[in-house]
N, C-alpha and C positions, 0 to 999 in steps of 0.2 A: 667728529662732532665735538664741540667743546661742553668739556665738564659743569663749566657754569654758565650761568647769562649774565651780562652786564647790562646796564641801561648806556643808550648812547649819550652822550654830552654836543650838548651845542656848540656851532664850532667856534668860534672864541668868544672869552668870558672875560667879559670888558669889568674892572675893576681897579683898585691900587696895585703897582708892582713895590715886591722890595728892592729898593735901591740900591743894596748891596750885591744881593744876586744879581738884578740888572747890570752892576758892573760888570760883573764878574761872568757873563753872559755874551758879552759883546763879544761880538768876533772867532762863537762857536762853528764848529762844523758837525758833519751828519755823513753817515755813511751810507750807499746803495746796493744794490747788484742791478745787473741789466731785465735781471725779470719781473725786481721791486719797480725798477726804475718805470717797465712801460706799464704798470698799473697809473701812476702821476700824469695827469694831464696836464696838469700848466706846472712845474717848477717855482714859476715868478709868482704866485699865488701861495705859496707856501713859504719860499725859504726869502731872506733878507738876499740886495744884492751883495755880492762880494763874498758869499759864504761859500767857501772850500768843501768839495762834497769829495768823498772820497768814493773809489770805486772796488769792493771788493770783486776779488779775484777764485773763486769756488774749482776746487778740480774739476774737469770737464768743459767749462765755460768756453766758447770757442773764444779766438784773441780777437776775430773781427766784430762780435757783439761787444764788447767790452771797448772797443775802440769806437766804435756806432756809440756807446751810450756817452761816451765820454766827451764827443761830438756834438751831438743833443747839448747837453749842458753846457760846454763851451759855445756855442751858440747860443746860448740863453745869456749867455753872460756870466757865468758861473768857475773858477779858473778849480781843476780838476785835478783831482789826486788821486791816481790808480795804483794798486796793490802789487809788488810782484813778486809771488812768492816765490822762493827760492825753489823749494824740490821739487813743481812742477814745471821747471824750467829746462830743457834737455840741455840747450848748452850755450857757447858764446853768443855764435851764432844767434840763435833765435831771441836769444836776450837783445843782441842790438837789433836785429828787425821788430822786436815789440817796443823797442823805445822808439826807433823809426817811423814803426805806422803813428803810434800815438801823438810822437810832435808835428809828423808832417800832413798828418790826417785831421787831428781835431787841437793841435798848437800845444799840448803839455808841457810842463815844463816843472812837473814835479811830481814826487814819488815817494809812496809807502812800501820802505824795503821790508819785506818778512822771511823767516825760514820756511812758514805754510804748514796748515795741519796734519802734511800728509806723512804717513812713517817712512816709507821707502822711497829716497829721493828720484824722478823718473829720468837725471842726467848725472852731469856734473857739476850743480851747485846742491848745498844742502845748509846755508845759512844765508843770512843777510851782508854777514861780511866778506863774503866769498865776493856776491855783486857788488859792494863797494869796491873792492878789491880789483874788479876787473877793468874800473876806469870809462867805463862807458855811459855813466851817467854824467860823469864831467867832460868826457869826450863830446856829448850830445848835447852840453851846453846848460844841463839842469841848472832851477834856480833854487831849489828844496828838496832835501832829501830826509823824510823819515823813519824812524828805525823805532821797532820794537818795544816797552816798559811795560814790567809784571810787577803791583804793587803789591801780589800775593806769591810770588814766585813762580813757575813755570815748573810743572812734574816733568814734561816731555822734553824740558832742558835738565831739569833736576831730579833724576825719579829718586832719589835719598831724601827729599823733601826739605835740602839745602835751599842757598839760594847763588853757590861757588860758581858755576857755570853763568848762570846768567851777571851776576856780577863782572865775572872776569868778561863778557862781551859788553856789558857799558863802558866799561874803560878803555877797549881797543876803540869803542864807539867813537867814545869824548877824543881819543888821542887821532883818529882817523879824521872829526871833523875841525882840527887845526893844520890837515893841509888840504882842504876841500875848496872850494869857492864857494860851491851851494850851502845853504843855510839849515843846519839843521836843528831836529825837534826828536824828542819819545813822545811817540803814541802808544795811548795804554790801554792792556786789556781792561773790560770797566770792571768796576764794584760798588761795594754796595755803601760800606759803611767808612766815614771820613777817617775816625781817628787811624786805622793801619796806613790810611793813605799819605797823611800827613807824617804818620812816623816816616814812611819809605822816601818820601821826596827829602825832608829832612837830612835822612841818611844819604840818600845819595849827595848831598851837597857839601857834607861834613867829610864825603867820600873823596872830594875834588870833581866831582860829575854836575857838571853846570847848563848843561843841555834843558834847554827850555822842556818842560812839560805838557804836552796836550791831554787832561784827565778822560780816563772811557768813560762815559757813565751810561749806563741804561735807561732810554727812554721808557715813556710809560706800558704798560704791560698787563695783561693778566697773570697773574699772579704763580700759576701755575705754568705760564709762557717763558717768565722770568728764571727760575728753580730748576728750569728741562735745559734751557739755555746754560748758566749757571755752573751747572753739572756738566756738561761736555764742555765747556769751555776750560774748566779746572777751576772756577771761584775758587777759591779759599774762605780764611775767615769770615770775609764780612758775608757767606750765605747764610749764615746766620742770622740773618740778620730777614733775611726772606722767611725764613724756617721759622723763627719768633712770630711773625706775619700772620704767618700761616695755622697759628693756633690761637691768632686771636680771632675769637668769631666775630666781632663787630668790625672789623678788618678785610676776612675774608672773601668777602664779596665785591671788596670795592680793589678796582683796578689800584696795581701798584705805582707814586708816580714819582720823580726824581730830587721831592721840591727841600727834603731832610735832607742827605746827603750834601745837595748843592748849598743850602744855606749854611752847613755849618762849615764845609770848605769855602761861601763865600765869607762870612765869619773872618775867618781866619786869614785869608787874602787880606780885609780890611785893614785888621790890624798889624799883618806881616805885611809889609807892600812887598818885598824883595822874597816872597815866597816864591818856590822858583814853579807854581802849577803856574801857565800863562792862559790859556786856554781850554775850554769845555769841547771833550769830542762825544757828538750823541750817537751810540747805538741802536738807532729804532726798531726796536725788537718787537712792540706792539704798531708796527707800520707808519710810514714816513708823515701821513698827515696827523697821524696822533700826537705823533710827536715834534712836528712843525708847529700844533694850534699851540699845545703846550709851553712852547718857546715863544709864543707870539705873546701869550698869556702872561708870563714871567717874564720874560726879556724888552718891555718897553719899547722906545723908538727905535732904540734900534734892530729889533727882531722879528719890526711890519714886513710883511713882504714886500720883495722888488716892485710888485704893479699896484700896491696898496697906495 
């Protein structure tokens, strides 16, 4: 039962967008699971065409639903990016028959590598670079390969509360995708608040790490949906930023939505064009149509949906 009530919103709220976030907007993506996925009845109703949906990967999830949804959407017209995390991966083997069903089943042709939340890996991989490593993604002809960014660092990479470990794998990252074909990007766990985000991209650039950026960011949410999330995720700093939120009463009641965050990293973009964020990736953590109107909302022409 949830702790508060919200009023519902109409579903989109025809007004001015800002120009700059609408830039900065274009050509986001959204992540699903196969069991968010069959609550959507039309996709083309919701998302723009050409938007990159990514398909998380949950322990448990069988490979044939995950290849079923993957399907669904490439059939819609949607070209598809499925998760594969490393430690529930038993081994070569199954690694190339999941690359296998995906492109001969529903045409994939790209992929978010992860190490996965799980502690104890269930084979022989236990990072992201191990599946680079094994050549099967370029053996199967990938045209994209995603890899991991913590702009608050990663405790279950760093439990010192460093940031050594994760550092030292963007850089086998960056040096692994100069002999790649596939195109690669960091996707990033989201947050909340710009300025550590822009210190972290910064640094990674002054770092020699040139890797396009896809930012996470948190679709809209109740507020207490956000802070549960948050916390098991390992936020960092910017939950604070929730936590502030959350003591203001005139605040509290109102659903959290992405539009601070975005505007002051679109900001920033304007005036940096060679910032290296390229791309908005949405976590919709308060569910896919909330955060499709809201994009529809903010992101002008180009964030109408496909059958709009």
């Amino acid at each position: 039962m949830a702790l508060l009530n919200f009023k519902k919103r109409a579903a989109v709220e025809n007004g001015p967008v800002n120009p700059t976030v609408e830039a900065f907007l274009k050509g986001y993506s959204i992540e699903v699971m196969p069991r968010t996925a069959e609550k959507v009845e039309d996709f083309k109703a919701l998302l723009p065409q050409g938007t990159r949906v990514y398909i998380a990967h949950i322990e448990g999830a069988p490979i044939e639903d995950m290849v079923k949804t993957a399907k669904r959407l490439a059939d819609d017209g949607y070209p598809v990016m499925p998760h594969f995390p490393a430690r529930i991966i038993k081994d070569a083997a199954t690694l190339e028959n999941w690359i296998s069903m995906y492109k001969g089943e529903a045409g994939v042709e790209q992929a978010l590598l992860l190490a996965g939340g799980v502690e104890k890996p269930h084979g022989d991989f236990e990072s992201s670079m191990q599946l680079l490593e094994s050549g099967l993604f370029d053996k199967a002809g990938f045209k994209r390969l995603h890899v991991a960014g913590h702009p608050e660092g990663n405790k279950d990479i760093d439990p010192d509360g460093s940031t050594k470990n994760v550092d030292d794998a963007l850089r086998w990252k960056q040096k692994f995708s100069e002999t790649t074909d596939a195109e690669m990007a960091l996707a990033t766990q989201f947050a909340f608040d710009a300025k550590p985000i822009i210190a972290w991209a910064d640094g990674l650039k002054e770092a020699g790490i040139d890797l396009p950026i896809h930012i996470g960011i948190a679709g809209p949410a109740k507020l207490q949906t956000l802070i549960k999330f948050a916390i098991a995720c390992g936020v960092g700093p910017s939950l604070k930023v929730l936590q502030k939120r959350a003591m203001d009463v005139s605040k509290l009641l109102l659903p959290y939505e992405p539009t601070d965050v975005l505007t002051e990293l679109a900001n920033h973009k304007a005036a940096n064009p060679d910032f290296n964020i390229t791309n908005v990736h949405f976590f919709p953590l308060g569910g896919i149509k909330t955060n499709a109107t809201w994009a529809i909302n903010n992101g002008g022409a180009s964030a109408k949906p496909a059958n709009s």
